[in-house]
N, C-alpha and C positions, 0 to 999 in steps of 0.2 A: 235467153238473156233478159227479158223484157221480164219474164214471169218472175225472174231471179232479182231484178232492180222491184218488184209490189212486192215479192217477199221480204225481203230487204227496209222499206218503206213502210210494212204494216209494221214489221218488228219494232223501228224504232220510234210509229206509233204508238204501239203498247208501252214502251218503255217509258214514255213522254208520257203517257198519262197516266201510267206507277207514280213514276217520280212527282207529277205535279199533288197528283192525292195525297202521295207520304209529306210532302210539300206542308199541302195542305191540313192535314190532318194534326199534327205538329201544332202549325200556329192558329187553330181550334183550342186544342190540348190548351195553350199559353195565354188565352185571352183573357182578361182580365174585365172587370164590369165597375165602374164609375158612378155616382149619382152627380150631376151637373149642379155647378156652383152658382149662385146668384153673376149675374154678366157672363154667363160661357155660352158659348158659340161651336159649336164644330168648326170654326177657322182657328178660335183660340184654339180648339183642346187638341186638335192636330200637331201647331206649332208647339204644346207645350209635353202634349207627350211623343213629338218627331213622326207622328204617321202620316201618312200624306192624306190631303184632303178627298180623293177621291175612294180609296180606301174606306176610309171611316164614314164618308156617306153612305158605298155599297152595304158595310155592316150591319147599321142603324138605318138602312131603307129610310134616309133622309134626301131631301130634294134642294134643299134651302141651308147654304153652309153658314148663313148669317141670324137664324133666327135665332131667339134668347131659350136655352134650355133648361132653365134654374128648376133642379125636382127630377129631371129626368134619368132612367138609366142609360147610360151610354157603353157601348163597346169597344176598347181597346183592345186592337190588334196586338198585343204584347212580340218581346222577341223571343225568337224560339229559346223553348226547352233545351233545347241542343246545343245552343252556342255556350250554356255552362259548361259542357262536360272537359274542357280543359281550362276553365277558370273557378276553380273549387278546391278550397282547403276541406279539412276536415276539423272539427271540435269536441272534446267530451263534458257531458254534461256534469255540470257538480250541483253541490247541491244549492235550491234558493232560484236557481236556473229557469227562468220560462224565453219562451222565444223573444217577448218584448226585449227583457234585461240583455239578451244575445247582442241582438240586433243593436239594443241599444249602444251597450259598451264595446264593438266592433266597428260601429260608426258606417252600418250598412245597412239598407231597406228590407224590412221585415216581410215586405212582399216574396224578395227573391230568395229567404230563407225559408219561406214556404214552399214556393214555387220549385227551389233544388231538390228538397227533400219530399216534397210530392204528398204534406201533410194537408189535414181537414180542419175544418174549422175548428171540429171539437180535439183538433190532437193535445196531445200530452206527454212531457218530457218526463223521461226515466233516468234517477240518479248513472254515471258511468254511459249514458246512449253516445255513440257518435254522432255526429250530422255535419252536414256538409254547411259548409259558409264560402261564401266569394272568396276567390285566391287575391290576397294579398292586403285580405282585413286587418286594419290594427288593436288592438285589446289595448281601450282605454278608461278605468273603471272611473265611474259616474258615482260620486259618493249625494244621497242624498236625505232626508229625513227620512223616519219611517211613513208609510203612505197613510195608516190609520190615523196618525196623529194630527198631520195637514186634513182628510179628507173627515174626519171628526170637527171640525170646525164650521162644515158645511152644512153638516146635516140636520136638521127640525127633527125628523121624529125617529121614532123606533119601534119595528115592527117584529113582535114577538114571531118565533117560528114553534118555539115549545114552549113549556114552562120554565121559566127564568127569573134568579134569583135579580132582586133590585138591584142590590149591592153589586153584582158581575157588570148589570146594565150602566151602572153609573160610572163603574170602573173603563169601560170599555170606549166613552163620550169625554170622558176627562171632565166630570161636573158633578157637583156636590150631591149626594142622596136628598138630603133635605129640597135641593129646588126642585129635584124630579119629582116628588109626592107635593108640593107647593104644587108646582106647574098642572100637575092633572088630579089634586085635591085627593089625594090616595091616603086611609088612615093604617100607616104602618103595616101593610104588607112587606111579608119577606119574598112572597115567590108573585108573579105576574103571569096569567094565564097565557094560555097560546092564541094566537092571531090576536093579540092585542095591542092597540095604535100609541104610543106615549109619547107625549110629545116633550120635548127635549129644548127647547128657546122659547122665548116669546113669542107670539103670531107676529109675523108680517102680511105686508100685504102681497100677493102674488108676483115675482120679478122675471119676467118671460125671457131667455138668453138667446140668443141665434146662433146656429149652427147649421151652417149650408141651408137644406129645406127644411129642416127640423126647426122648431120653438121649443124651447125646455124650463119649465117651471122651474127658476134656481130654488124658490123659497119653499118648496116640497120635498127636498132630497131627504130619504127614510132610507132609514140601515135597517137590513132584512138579513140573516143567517150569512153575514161575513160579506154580504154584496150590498150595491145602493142602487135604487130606483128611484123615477122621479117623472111626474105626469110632464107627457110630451104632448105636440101636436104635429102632424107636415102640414104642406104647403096648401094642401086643401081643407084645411081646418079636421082634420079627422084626428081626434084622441084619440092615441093610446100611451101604455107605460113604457119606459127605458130603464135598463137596466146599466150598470157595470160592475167589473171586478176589476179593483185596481191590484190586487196579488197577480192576478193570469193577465191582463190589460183585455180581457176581452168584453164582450155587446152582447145584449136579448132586446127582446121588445116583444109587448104585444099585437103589432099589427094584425096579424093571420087569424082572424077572428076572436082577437080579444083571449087571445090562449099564447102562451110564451114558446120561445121557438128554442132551438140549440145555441148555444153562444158561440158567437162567432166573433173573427180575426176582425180588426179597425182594416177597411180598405180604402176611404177617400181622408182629404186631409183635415174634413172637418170634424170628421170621428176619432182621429190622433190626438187632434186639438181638445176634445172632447172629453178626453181621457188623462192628458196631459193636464189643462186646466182642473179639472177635479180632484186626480189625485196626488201630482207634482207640486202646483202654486199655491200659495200661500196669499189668499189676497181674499178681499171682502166684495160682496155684489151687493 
C-alpha cells in the first residue's frame, strides 16, 4: 500500500513538472522585450503592462523596483500564445496590405497580429494569404494622404542608390529641377552618379528630436532607394544611422558595428511614434 501511495506520488510529480515546463515554455515562447521610457520603473511598467511586480523583477534579474530605467531593455512576460487559439478570426490579404495597414484599419495591436501568426521581423504579405487577426475586430478604413507626399517634405537630401535621372529625382521630392542644380551648383546634367549626396532645401542647422532613448537628427532625413535614414544617437551618446520604410512601417539601424541589421517590426511606442510622426503628419520641426 505504502509503495503504491510513492508510486502514485512520483507520478503526479512528474506530471507536475510537464505541466509547469509546458507552462513555462509557452510564456518564454510569448515574451516580448521593451526599451524603458524616460521616468519608467519596473513599478510603473508592471502596472502598465498588468504583470506583477515580482515576476518582472525575477525576469530582468532586478532588485530595485523603483530605480529609473530610461534606455534599458526590459522583459515582458507577455500572455500566453494559447489563450488566442479561440479568440482569432481569419483575413485575406489583398492587395496594398502590410501588417501595419492590418492592424491599423482593424483597430488592433500589431504586436498580437505577429504574435498569432508566429511571423519575423523580416515577414512579408502575399496577395490572397490568410492570417489570423483577433475575433471580433472591426474593419474600419483609415483614408489618408499618400505617405511620400507628407514624408517628402521632411527630407534635406537624396542619396543616389544608382544612376538616376535628375528630372525622376525632382519628380519624386515634389521641387522644381532648376533649385536642385541651384542648390548643389550642378551644370545641367541629366543622369546623377550612384552614391551621390544632393541636397534637396536649404541647410539648417542640426534639430535633434527625442524619441524614448534615441535622439534623431530631424534636419538630416535623406531618401535612399524608396526608404529614409537619418543620423541618430542613444542614450550614451553613441552614433549611428536609422532608417524607415513608411510603405512596410518597418526599422534598421546601424548599431551592430556600424553595418545595418534586418528590418524589423516597431515594438515600443516610441518607434510607432516614430514612424507615425514621419510618415503620417504633416507638420514642420
Amino acid at each position: 500500500m505504502i509503495k503504491n501511495i510513492k508510486m502514485l506520488n512520483g507520478l503526479f510529480y512528474v506530471n507536475s513538472i510537464t505541466l509547469l515546463l509546458s507552462i513555462f515554455t509557452l510564456k518564454v515562447n510569448a515574451e516580448t522585450k521593451i526599451i524603458a521610457k524616460s521616468g519608467d520603473t519596473l513599478f510603473k511598467i508592471s502596472k502598465q503592462y498588468g504583470v506583477t511586480l515580482k515576476e518582472l523583477m525575477y525576469k530582468n534579474n532586478f532588485n530595485n523596483a523603483t530605480k529609473i530605467l530610461e534606455g534599458e531593455i526590459i522583459i515582458i512576460p507577455s500572455k500566453d500564445i494559447g489563450e488566442y487559439n479561440n479568440e482569432k478570426a481569419t483575413y485575406k490579404v489583398i492587395e496594398g496590405d502590410t501588417l501595419y495597414k492590418i492592424a491599423r484599419d482593424h483597430n488592433v495591436s500589431l504586436n498580437d497580429i505577429i504574435s498569432m501568426n508566429n511571423f519575423g521581423n523580416d515577414s512579408s504579405l502575399k496577395l490572397n494569404q490568410i492570417i489570423f487577426i483577433p475575433k471580433g475586430a472591426t474593419y474600419k478604413k483609415v483614408i489618408i494622404r499618400k505617405n511620400i507626399k507628407v514624408a517628402s517634405k521632411k527630407v534635406f537630401y537624396h542619396q543616389t542608390s544608382k544612376s538616376e535621372d535628375l528630372s525622376t529625382i525632382a519628380y519624386i521630392h515634389k521641387i522644381p529641377i532648376e533649385e536642385v542644380k541651384t542648390l548643389n551648383k550642378l551644370n545641367n546634367p541629366i543622369k546623377i552618379k550612384p552614391n551621390f549626396k544632393l541636397k534637396l532645401r536649404k541647410h539648417k542647422p542640426a534639430k535633434w528630436i527625442r524619441y524614448g532613448s534615441l535622439m534623431i537628427n530631424w534636419s538630416d532625413w535623406t531618401y535612399f532607394d524608396g526608404n529614409y535614414m537619418a543620423q541618430s544617437k542613444t542614450k550614451k551618446n553613441k552614433a549611428f544611422y536609422l532608417a524607415l520604410s513608411c510603405k512596410k512601417r518597418v526599422l534598421n539601424n546601424t548599431l551592430n558595428n556600424s553595418l545595418w541589421t534586418s528590418w524589423y517590426f516597431p515594438e515600443t511606442d516610441f518607434e510607432f511614434k516614430l514612424i507615425n510622426d514621419f510618415c503620417d503628419q504633416d507638420f514642420n520641426f
